[in-house]
C-alpha positions as CSV (number, residue, x, y, z in Angstrom):
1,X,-12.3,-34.5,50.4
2,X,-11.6,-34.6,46.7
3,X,-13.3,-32.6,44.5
4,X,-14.4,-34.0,40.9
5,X,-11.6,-32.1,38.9
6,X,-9.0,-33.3,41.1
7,X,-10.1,-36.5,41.4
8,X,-10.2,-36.9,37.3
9,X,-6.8,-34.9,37.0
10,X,-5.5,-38.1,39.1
11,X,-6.7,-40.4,37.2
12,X,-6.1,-38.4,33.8
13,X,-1.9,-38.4,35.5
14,X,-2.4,-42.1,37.0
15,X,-3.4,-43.7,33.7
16,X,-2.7,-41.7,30.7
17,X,0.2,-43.1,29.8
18,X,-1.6,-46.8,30.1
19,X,-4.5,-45.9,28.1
20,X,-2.1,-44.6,24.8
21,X,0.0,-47.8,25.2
22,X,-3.3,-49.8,25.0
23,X,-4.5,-47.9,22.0
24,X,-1.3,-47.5,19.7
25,X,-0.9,-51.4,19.9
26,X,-4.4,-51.7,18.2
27,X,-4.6,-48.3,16.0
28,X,-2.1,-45.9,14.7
29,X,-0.8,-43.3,16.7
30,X,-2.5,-40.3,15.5
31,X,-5.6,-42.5,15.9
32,X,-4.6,-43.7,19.5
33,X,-4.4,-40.0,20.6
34,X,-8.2,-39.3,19.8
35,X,-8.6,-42.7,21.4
36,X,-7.3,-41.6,24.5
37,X,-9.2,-37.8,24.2
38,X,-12.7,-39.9,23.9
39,X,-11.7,-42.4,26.7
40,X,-11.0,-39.5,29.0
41,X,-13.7,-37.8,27.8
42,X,-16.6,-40.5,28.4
43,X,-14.4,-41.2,32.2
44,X,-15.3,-36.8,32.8
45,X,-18.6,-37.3,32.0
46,X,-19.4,-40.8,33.5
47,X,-16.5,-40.2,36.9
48,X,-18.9,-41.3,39.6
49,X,-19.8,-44.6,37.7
50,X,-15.6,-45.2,38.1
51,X,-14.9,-47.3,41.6
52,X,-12.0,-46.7,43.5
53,X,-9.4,-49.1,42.1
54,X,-11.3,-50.7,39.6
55,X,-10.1,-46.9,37.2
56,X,-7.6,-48.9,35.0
57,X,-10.5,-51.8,33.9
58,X,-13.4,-49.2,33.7
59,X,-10.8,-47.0,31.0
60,X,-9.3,-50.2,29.7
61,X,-13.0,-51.3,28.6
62,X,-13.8,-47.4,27.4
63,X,-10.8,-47.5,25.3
64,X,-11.7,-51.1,23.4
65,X,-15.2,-49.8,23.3
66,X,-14.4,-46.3,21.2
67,X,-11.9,-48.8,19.1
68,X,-14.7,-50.5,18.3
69,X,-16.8,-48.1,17.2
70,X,-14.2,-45.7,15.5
71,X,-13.6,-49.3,13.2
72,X,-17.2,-50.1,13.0
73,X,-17.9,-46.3,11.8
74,X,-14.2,-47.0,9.1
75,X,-16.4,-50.1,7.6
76,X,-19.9,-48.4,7.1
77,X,-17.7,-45.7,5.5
78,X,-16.0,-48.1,3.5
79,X,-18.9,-50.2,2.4
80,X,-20.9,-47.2,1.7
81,X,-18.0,-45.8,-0.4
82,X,-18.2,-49.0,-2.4
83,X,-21.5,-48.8,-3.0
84,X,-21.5,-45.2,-4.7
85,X,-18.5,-46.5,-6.4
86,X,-21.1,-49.0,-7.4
87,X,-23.9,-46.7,-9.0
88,X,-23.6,-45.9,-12.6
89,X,-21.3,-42.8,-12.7
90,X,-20.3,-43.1,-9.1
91,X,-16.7,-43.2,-9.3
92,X,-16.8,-39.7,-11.5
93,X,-19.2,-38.1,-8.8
94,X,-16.3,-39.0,-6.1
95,X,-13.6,-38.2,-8.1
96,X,-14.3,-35.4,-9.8
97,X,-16.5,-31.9,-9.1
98,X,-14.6,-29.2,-9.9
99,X,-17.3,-28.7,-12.7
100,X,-19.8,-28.3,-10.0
101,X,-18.1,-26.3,-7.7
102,X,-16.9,-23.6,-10.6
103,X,-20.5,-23.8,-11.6
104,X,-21.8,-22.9,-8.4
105,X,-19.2,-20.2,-7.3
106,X,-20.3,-18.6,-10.9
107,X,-24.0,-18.6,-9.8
108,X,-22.7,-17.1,-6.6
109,X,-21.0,-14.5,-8.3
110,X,-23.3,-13.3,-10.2
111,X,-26.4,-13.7,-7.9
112,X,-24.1,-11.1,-5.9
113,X,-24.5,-8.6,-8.5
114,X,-28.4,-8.6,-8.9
115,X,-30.1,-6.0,-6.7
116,X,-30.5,-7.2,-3.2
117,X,-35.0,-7.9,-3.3
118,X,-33.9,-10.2,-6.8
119,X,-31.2,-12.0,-5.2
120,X,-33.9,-12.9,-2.0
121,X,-36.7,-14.1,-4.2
122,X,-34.1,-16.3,-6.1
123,X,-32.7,-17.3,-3.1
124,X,-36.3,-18.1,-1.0
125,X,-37.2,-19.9,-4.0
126,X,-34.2,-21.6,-5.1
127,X,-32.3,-22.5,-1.9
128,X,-34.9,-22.4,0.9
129,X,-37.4,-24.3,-1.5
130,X,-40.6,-22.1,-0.4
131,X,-43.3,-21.4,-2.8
132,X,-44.3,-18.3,-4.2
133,X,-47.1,-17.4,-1.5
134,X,-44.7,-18.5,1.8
135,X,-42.1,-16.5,0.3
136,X,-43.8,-13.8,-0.3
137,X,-44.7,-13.5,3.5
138,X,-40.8,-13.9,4.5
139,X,-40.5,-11.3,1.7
140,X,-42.9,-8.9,3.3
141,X,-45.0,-8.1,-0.1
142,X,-48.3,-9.5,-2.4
143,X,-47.7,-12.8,-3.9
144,X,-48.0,-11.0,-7.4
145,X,-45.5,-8.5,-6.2
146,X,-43.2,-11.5,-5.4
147,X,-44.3,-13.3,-8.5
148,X,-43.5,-10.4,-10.9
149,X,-39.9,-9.9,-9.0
150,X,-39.3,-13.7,-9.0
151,X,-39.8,-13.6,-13.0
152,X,-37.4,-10.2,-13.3
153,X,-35.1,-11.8,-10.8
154,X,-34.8,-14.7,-13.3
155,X,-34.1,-13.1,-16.5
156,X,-31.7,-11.3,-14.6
157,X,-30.0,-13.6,-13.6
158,X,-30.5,-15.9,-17.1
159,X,-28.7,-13.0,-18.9
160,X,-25.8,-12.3,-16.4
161,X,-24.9,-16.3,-16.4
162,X,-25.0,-15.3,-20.1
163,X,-22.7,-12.6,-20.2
164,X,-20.3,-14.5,-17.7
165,X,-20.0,-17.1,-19.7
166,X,-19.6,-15.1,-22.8
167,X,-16.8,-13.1,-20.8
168,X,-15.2,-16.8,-20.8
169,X,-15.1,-17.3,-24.8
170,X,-14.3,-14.6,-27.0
171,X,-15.9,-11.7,-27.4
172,X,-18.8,-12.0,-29.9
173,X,-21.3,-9.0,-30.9
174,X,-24.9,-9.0,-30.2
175,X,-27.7,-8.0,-32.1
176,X,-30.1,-7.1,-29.6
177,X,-29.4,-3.1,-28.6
178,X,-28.9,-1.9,-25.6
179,X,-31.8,-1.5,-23.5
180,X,-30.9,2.4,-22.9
181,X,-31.7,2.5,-26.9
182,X,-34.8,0.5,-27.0
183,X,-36.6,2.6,-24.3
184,X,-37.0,-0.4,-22.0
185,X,-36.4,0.4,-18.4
186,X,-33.3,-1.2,-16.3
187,X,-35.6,-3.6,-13.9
């Protein structure tokens, strides 16, 4: 008596070859291969549905059935590409976000340097989207403790985006002192 695996390696040898020829006539080849990996696939998972003799039909039908769906998924993309494309300042927002991304990886940067309880408030706030009192309970401490750090956290971070992007243009002097001269405590 067969076992599953053997049974599906004979079928995988039997019919392989079939199923690719079946596919590349209708898609590319790179495209007929994954055709053939989610045929074989859906025959593994569905191999007791398959009827002695009848293996070549039931994968035959698989195969124009993923076809289908791989082109029907291709024409969603497409028409919802067209529709962004569409939208007033779509075709930038495709085409172009290396703004964003050097935006963000700056934020990164310097959220990396603020001490680690500032960088979760921001973080719990800004990226998880919690308010102050949920927060505050991830963050183990009184909502006015949280509050407080959120505020630091924030001027923190307002003044080293500052500075990075002052590190960017050239170098201007300040008039504000240093806050080892005024008195005021590093927070």
């Amino acid at each position: 008596m067969d076992t599953r695996q053997d049974r599906f390696e004979r079928l995988y040898a039997s019919h392989c070859d079939d199923i690719l020829r079946f596919a590349v006539r209708r898609v590319d080849r790179d495209a007929a291969w994954d055709v053939v990996e989610e045929t074989f696939l859906v025959a593994w998972r569905r191999l007791e549905q398959i009827r002695e003799g009848d293996e070549l039909p039931w994968l035959y039908g698989t195969a124009r059935r993923v076809i289908a769906e791989e082109t029907r998924a291709r024409y969603r993309q497409g028409r919802l590409s067209d529709r962004i494309r569409a939208m007033p300042g779509g075709q930038a927002w495709l085409c172009d976000h290396a703004d964003e991304v050097t935006s963000r990886l700056q934020v990164i940067a310097v959220l990396e340097t603020l001490p680690p309880p500032y960088r979760e408030a921001l973080m719990l706030v800004g990226w998880e989207g919690l308010d102050a009192a949920v927060a505050a309970r991830v963050a183990g401490c009184s909502i006015a403790t949280f509050r407080v750090r959120l505020h630091r956290a924030r001027r923190r971070l307002a003044k080293a985006l500052e500075e990075s992007a002052g590190q960017d243009a050239p170098a201007q002097p300040t008039a504000e002192p240093a806050a080892a001269t005024t008195g005021r405590k590093n927070l």
